[in-house]
mmCIF entry with sequence, helices, sheets and N, C-alpha, C, O atoms, coordinates in Angstrom:
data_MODEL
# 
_entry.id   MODEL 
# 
_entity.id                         1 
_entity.type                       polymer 
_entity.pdbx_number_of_molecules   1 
# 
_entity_poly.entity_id                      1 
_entity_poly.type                           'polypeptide(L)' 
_entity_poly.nstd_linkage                   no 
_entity_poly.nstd_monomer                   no 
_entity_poly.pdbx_seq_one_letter_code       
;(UNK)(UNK)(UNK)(UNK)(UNK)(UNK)(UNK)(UNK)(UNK)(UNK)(UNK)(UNK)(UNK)(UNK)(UNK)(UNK)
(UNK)(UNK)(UNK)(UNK)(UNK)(UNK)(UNK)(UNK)(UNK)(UNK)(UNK)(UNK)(UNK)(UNK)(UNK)(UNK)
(UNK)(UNK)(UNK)(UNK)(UNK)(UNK)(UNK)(UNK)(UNK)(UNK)(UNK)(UNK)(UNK)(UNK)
;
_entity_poly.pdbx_seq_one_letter_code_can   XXXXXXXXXXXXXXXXXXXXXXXXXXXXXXXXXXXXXXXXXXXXXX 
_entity_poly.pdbx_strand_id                 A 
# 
loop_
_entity_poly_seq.entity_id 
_entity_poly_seq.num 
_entity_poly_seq.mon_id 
_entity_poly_seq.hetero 
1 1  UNK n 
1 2  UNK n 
1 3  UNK n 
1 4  UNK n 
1 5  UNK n 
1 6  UNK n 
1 7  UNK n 
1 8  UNK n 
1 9  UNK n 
1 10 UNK n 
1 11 UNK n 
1 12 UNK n 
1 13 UNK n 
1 14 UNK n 
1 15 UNK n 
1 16 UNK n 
1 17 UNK n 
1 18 UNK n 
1 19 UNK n 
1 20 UNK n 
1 21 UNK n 
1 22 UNK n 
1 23 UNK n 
1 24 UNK n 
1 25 UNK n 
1 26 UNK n 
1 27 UNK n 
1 28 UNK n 
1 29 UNK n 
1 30 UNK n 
1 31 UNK n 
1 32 UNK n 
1 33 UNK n 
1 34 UNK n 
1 35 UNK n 
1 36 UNK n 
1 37 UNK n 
1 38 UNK n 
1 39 UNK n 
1 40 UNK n 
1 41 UNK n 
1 42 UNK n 
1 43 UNK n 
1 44 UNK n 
1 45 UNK n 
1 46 UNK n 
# 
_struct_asym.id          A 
_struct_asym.entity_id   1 
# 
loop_
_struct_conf.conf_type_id 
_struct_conf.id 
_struct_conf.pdbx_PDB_helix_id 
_struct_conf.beg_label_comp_id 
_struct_conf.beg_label_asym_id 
_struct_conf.beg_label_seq_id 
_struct_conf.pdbx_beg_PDB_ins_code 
_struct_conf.end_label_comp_id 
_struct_conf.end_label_asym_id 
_struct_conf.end_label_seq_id 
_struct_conf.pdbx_end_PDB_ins_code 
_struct_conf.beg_auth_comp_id 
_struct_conf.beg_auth_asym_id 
_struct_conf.beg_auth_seq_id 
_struct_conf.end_auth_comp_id 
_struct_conf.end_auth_asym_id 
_struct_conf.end_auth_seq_id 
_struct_conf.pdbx_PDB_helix_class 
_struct_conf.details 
_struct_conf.pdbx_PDB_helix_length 
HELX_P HELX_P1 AA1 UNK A 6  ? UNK A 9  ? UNK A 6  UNK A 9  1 ? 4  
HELX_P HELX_P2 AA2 UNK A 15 ? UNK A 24 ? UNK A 15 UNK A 24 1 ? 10 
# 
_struct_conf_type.id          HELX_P 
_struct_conf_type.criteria    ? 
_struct_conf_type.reference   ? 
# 
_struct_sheet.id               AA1 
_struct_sheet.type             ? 
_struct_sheet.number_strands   2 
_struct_sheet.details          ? 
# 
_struct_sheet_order.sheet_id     AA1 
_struct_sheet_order.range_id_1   1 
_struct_sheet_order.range_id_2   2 
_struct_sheet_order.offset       ? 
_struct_sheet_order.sense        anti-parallel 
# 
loop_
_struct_sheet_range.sheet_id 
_struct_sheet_range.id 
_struct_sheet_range.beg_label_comp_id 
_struct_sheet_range.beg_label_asym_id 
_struct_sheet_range.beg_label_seq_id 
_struct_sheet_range.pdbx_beg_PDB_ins_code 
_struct_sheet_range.end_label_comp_id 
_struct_sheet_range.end_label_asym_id 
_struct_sheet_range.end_label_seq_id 
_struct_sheet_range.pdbx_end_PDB_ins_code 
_struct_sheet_range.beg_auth_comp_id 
_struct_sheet_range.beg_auth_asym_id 
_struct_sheet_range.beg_auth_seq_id 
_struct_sheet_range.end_auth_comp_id 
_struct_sheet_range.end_auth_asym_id 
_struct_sheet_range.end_auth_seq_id 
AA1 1 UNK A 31 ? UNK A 32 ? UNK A 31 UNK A 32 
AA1 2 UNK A 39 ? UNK A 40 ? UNK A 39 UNK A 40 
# 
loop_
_atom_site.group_PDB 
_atom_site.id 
_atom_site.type_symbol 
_atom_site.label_atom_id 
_atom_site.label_alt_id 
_atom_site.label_comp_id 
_atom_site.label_asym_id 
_atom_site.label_entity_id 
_atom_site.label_seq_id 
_atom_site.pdbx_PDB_ins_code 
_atom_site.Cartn_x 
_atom_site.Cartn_y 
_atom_site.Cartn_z 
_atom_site.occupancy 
_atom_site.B_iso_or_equiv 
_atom_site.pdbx_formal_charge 
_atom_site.auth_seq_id 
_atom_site.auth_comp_id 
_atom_site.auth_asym_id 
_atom_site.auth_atom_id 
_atom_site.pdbx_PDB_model_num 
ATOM 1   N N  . UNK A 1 1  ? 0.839   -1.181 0.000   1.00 0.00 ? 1  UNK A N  1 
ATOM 2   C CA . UNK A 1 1  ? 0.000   0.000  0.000   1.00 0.00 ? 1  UNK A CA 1 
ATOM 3   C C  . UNK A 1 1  ? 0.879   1.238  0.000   1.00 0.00 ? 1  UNK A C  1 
ATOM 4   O O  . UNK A 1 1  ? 2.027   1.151  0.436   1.00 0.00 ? 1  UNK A O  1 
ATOM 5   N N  . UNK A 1 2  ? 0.485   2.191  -0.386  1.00 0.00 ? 2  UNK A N  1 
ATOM 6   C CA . UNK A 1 2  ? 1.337   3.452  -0.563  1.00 0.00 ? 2  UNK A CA 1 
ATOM 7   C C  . UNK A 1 2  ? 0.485   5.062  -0.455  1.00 0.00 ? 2  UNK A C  1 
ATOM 8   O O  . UNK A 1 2  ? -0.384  5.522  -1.196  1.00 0.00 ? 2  UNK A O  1 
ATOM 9   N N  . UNK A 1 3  ? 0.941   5.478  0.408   1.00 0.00 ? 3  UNK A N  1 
ATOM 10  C CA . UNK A 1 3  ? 0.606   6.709  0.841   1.00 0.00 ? 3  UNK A CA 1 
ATOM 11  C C  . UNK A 1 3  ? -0.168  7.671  -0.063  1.00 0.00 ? 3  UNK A C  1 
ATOM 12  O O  . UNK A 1 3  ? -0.589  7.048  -1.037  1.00 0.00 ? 3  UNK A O  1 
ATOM 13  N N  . UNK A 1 4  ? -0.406  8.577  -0.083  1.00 0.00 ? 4  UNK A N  1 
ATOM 14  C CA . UNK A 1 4  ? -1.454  9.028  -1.415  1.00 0.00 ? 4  UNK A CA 1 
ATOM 15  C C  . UNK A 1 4  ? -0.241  10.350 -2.165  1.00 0.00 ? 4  UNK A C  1 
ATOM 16  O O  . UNK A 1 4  ? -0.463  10.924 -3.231  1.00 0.00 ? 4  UNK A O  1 
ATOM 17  N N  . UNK A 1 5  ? 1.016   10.586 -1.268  1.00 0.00 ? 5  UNK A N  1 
ATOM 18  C CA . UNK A 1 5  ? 1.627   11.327 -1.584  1.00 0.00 ? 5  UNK A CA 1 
ATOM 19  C C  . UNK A 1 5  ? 3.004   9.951  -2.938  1.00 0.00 ? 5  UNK A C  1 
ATOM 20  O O  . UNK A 1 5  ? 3.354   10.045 -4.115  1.00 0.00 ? 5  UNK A O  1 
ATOM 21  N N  . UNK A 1 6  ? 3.150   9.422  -2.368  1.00 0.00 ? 6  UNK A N  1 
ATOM 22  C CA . UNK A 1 6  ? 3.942   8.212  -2.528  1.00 0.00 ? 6  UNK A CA 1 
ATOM 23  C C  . UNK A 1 6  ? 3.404   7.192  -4.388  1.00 0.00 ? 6  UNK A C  1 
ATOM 24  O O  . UNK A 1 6  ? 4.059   6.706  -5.311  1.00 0.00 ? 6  UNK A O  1 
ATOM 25  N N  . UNK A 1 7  ? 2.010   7.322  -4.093  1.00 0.00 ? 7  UNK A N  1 
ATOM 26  C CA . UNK A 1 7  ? 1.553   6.829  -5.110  1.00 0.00 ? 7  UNK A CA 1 
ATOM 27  C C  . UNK A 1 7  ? 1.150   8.032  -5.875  1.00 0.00 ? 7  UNK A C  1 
ATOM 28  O O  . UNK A 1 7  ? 0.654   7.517  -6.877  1.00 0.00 ? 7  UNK A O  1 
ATOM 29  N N  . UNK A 1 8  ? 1.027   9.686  -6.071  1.00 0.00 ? 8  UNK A N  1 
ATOM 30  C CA . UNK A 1 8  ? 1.002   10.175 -6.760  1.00 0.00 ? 8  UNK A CA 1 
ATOM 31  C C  . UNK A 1 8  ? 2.196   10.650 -7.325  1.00 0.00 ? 8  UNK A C  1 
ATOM 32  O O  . UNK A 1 8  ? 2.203   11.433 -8.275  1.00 0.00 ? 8  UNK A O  1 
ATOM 33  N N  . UNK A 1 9  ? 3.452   10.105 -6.650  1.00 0.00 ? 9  UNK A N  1 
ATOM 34  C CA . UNK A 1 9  ? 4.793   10.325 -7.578  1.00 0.00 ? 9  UNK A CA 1 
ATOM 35  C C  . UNK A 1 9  ? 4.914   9.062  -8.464  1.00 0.00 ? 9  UNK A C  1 
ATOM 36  O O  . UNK A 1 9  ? 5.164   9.128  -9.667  1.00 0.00 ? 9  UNK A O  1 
ATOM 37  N N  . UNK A 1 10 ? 4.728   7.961  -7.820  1.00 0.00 ? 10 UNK A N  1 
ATOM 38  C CA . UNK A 1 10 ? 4.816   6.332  -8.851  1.00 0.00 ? 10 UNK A CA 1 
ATOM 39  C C  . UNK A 1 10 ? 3.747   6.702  -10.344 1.00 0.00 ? 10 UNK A C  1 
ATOM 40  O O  . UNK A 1 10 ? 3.636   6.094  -11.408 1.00 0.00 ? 10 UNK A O  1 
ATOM 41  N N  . UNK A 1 11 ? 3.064   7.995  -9.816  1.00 0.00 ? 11 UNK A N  1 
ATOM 42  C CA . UNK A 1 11 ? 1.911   7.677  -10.967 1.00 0.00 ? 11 UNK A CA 1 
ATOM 43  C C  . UNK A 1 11 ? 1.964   8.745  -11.707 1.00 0.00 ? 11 UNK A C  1 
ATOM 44  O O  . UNK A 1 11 ? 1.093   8.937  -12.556 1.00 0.00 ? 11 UNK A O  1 
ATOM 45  N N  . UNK A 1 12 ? 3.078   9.700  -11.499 1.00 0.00 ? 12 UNK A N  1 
ATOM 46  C CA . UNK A 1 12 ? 3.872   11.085 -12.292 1.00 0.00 ? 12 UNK A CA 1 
ATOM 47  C C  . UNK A 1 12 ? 2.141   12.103 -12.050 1.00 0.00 ? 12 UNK A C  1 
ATOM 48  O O  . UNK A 1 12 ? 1.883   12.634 -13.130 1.00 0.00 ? 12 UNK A O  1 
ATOM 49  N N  . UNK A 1 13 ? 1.414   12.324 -11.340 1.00 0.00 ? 13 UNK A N  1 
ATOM 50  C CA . UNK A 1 13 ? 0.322   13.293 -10.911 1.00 0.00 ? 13 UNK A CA 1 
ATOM 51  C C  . UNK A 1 13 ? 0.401   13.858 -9.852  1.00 0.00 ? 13 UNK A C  1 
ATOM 52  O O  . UNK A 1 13 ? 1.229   13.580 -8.986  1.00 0.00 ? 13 UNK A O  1 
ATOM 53  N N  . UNK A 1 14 ? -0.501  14.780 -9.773  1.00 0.00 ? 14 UNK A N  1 
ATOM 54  C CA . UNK A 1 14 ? -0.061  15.661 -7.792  1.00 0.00 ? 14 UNK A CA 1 
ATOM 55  C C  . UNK A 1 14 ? -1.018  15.360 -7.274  1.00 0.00 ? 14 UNK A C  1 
ATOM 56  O O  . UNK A 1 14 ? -2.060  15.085 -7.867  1.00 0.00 ? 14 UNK A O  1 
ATOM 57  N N  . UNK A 1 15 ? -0.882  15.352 -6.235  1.00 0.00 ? 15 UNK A N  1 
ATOM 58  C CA . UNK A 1 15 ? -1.390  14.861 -5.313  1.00 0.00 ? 15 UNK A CA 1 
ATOM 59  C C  . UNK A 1 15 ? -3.114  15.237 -4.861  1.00 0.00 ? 15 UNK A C  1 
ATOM 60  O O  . UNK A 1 15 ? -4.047  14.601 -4.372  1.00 0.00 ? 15 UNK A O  1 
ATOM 61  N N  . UNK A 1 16 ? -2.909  16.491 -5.293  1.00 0.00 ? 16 UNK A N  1 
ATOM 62  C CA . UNK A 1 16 ? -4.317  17.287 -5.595  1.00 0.00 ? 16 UNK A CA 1 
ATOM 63  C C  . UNK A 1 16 ? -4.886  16.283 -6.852  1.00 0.00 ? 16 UNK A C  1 
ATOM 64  O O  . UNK A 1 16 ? -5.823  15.622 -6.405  1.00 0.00 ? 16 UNK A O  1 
ATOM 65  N N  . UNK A 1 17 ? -4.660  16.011 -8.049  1.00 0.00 ? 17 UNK A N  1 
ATOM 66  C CA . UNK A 1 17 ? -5.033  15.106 -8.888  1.00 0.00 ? 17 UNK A CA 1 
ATOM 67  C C  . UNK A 1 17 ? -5.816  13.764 -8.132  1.00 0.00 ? 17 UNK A C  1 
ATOM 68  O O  . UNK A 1 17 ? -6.937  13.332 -8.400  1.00 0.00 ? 17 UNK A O  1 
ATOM 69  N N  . UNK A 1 18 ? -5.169  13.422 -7.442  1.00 0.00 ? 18 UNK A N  1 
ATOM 70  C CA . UNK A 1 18 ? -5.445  12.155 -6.927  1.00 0.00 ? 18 UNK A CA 1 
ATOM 71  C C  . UNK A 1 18 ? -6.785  12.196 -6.138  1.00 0.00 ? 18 UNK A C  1 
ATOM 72  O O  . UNK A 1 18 ? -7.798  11.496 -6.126  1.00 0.00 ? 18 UNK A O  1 
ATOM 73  N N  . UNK A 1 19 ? -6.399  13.218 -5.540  1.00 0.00 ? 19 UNK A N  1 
ATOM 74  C CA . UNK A 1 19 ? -7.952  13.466 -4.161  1.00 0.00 ? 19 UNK A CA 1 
ATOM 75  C C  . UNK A 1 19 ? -8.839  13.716 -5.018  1.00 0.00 ? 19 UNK A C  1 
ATOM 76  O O  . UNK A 1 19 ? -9.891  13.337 -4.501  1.00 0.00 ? 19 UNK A O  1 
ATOM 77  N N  . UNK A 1 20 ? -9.050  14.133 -6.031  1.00 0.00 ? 20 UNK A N  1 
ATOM 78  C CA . UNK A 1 20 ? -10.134 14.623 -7.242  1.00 0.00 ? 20 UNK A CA 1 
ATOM 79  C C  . UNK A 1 20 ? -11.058 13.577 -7.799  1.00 0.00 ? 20 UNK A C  1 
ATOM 80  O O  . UNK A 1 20 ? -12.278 13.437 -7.883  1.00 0.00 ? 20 UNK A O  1 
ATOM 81  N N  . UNK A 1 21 ? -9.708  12.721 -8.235  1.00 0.00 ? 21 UNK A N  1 
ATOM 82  C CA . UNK A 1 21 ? -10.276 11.389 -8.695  1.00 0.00 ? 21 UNK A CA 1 
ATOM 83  C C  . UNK A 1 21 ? -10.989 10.791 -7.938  1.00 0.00 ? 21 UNK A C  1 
ATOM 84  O O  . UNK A 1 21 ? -12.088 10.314 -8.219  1.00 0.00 ? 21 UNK A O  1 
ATOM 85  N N  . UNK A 1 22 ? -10.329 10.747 -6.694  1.00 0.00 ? 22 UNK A N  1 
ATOM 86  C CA . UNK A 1 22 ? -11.156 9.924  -5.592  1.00 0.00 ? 22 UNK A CA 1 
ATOM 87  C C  . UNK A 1 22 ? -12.539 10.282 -5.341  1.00 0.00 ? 22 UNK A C  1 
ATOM 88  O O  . UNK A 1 22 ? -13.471 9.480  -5.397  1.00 0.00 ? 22 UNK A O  1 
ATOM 89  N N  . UNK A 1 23 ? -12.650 11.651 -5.030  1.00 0.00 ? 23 UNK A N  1 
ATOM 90  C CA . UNK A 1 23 ? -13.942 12.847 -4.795  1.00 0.00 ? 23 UNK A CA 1 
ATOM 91  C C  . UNK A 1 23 ? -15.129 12.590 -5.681  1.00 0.00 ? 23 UNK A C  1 
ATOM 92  O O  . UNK A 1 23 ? -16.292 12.773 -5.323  1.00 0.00 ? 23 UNK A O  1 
ATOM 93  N N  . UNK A 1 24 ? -14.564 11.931 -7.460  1.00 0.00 ? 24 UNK A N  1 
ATOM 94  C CA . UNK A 1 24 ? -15.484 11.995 -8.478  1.00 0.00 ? 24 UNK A CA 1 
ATOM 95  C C  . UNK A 1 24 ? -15.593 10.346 -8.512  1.00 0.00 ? 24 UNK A C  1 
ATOM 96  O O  . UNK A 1 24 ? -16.542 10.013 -9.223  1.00 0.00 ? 24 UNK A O  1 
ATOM 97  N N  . UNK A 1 25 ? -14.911 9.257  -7.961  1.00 0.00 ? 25 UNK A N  1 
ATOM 98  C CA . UNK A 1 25 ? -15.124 7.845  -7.670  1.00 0.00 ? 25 UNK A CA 1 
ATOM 99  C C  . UNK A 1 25 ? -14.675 7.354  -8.810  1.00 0.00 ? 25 UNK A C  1 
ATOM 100 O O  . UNK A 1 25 ? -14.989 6.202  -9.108  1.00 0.00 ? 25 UNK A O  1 
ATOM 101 N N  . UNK A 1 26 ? -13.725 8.249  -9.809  1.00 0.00 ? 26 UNK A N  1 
ATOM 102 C CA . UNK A 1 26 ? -12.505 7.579  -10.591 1.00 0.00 ? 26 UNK A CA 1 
ATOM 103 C C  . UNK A 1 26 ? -11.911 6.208  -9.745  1.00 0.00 ? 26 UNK A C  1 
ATOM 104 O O  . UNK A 1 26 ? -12.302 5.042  -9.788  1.00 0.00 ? 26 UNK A O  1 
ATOM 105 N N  . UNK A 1 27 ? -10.972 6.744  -9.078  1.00 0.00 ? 27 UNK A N  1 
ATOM 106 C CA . UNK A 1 27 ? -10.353 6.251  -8.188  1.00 0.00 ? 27 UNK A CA 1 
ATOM 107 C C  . UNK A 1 27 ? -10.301 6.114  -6.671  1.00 0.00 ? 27 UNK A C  1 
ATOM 108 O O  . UNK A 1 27 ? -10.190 7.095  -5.936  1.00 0.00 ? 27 UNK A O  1 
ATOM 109 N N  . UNK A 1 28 ? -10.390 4.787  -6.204  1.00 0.00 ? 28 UNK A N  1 
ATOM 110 C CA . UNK A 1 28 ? -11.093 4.847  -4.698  1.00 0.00 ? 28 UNK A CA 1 
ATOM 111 C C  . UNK A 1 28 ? -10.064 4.252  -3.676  1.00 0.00 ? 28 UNK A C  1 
ATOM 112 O O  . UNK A 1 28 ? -9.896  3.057  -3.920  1.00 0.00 ? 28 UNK A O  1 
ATOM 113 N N  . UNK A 1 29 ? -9.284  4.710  -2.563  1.00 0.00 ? 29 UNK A N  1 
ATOM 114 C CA . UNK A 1 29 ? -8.396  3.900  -2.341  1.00 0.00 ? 29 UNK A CA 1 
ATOM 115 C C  . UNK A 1 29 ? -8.964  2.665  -1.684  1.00 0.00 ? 29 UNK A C  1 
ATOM 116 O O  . UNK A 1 29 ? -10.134 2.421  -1.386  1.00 0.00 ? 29 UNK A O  1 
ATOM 117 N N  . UNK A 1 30 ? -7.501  1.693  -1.473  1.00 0.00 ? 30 UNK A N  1 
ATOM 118 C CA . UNK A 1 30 ? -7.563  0.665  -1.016  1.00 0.00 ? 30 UNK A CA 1 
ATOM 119 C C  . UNK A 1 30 ? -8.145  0.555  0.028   1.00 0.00 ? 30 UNK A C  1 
ATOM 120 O O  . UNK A 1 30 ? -8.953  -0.317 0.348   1.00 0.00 ? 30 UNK A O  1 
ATOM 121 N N  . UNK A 1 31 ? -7.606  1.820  0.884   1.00 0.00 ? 31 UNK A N  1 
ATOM 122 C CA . UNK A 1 31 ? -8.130  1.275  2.390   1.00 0.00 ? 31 UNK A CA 1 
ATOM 123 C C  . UNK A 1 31 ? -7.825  2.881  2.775   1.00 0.00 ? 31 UNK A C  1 
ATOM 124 O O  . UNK A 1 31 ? -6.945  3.461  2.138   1.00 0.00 ? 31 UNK A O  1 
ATOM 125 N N  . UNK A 1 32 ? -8.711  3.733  4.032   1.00 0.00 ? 32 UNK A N  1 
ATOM 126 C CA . UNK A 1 32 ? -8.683  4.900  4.547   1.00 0.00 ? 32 UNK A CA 1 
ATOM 127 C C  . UNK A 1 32 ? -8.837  4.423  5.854   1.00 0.00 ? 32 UNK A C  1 
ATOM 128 O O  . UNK A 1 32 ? -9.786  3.760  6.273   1.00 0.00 ? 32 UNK A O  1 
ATOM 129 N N  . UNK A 1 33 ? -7.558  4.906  6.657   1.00 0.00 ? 33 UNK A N  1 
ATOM 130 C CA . UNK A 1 33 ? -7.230  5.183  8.196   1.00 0.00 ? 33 UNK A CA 1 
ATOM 131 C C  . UNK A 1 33 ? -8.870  5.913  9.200   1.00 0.00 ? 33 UNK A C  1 
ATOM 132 O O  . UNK A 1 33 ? -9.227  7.089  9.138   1.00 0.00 ? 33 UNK A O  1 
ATOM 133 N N  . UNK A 1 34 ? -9.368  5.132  9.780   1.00 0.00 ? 34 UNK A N  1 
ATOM 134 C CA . UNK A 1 34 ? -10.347 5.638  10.625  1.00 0.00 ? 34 UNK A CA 1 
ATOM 135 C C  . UNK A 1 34 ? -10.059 7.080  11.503  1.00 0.00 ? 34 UNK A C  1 
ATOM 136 O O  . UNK A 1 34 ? -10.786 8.030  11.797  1.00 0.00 ? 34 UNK A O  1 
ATOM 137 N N  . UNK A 1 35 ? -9.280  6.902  11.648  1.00 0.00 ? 35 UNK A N  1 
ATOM 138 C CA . UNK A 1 35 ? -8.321  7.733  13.131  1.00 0.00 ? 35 UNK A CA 1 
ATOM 139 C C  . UNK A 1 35 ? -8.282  9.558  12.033  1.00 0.00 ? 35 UNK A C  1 
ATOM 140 O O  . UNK A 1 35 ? -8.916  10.613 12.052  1.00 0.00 ? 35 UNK A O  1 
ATOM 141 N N  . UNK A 1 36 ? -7.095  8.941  11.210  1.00 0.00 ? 36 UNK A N  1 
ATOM 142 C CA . UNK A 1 36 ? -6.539  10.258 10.874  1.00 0.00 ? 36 UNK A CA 1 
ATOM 143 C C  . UNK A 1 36 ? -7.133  10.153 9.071   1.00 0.00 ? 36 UNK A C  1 
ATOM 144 O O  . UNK A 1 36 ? -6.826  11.116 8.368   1.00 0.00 ? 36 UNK A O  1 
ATOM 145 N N  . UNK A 1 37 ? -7.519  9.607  8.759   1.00 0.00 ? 37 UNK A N  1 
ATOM 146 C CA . UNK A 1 37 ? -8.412  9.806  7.458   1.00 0.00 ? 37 UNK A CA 1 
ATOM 147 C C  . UNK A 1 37 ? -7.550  9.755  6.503   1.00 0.00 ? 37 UNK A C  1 
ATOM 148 O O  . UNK A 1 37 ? -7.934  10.250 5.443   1.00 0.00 ? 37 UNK A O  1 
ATOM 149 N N  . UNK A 1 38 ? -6.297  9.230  6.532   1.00 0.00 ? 38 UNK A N  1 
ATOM 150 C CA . UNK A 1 38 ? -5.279  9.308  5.233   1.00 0.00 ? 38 UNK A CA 1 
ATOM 151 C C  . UNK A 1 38 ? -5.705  7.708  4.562   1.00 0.00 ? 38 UNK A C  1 
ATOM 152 O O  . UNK A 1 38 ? -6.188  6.647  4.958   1.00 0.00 ? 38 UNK A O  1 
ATOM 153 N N  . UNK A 1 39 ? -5.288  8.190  3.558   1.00 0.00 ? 39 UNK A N  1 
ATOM 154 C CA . UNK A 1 39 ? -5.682  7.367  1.958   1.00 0.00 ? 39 UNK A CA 1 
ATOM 155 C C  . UNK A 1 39 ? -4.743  6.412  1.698   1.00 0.00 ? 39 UNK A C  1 
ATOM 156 O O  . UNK A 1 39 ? -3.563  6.744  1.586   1.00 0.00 ? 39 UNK A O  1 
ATOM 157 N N  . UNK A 1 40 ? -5.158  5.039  1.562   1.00 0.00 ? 40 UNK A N  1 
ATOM 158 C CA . UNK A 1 40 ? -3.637  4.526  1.265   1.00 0.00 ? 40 UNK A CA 1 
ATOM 159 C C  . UNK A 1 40 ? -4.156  4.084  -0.234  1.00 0.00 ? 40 UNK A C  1 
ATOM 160 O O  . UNK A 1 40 ? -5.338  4.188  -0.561  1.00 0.00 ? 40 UNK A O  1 
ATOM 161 N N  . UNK A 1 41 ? -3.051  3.540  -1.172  1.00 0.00 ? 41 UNK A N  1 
ATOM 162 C CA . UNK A 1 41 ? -3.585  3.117  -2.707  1.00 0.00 ? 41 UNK A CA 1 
ATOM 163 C C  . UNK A 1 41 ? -2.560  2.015  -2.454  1.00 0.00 ? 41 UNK A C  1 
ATOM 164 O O  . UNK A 1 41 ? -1.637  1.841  -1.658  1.00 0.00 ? 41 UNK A O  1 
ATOM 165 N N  . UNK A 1 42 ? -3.316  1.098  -3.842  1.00 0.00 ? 42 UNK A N  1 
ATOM 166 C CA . UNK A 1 42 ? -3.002  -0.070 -4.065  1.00 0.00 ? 42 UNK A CA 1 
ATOM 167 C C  . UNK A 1 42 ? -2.388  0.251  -6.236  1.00 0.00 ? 42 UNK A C  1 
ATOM 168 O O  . UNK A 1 42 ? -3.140  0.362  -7.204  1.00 0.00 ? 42 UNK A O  1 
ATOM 169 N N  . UNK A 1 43 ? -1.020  0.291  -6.210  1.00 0.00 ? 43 UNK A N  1 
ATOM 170 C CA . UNK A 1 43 ? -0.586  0.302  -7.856  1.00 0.00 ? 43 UNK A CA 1 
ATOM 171 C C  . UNK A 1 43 ? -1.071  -1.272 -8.457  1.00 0.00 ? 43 UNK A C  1 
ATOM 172 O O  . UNK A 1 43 ? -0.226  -2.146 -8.262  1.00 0.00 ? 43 UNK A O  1 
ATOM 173 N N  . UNK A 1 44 ? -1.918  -1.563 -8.927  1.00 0.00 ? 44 UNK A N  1 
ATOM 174 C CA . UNK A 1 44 ? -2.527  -2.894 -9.136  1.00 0.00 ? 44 UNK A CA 1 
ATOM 175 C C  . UNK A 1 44 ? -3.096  -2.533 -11.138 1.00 0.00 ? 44 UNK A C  1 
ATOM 176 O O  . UNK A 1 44 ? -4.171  -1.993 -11.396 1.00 0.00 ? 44 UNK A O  1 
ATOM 177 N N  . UNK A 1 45 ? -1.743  -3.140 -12.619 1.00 0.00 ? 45 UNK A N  1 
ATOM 178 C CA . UNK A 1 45 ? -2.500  -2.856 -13.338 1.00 0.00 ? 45 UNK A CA 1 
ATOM 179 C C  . UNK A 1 45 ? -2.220  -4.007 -13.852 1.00 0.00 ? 45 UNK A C  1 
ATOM 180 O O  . UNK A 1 45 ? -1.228  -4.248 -14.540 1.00 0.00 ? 45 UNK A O  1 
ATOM 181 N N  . UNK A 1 46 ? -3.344  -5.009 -13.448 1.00 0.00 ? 46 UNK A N  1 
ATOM 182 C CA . UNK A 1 46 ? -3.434  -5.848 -14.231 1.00 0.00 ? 46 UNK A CA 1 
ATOM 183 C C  . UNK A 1 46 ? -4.711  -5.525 -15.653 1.00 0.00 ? 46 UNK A C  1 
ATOM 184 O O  . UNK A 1 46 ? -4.876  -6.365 -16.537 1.00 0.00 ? 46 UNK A O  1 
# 
């Protein structure tokens, strides 16, 4: 799993990009921290 900062460098986008996607249900992460609400992603292209 990889941080949302971490996987928007593996994925050459900013990080603002990423939360967008997520926001519009492009992209949904793997799994979100209850506590502190951070995003983790899964790089999965099969």
């Amino acid at each position: 799993m990889y941080t949302i900062g971490s996987f928007s460098n593996l994925c050459n986008v900013p990080v603002k990009t990423v939360r967008y996607y997520s926001e519009i249900g492009l992209l949904n992460p793997l799994y979100v921290d209850s506590v502190t609400s951070y995003r983790y992603y899964d790089y999965d292209i099969r």
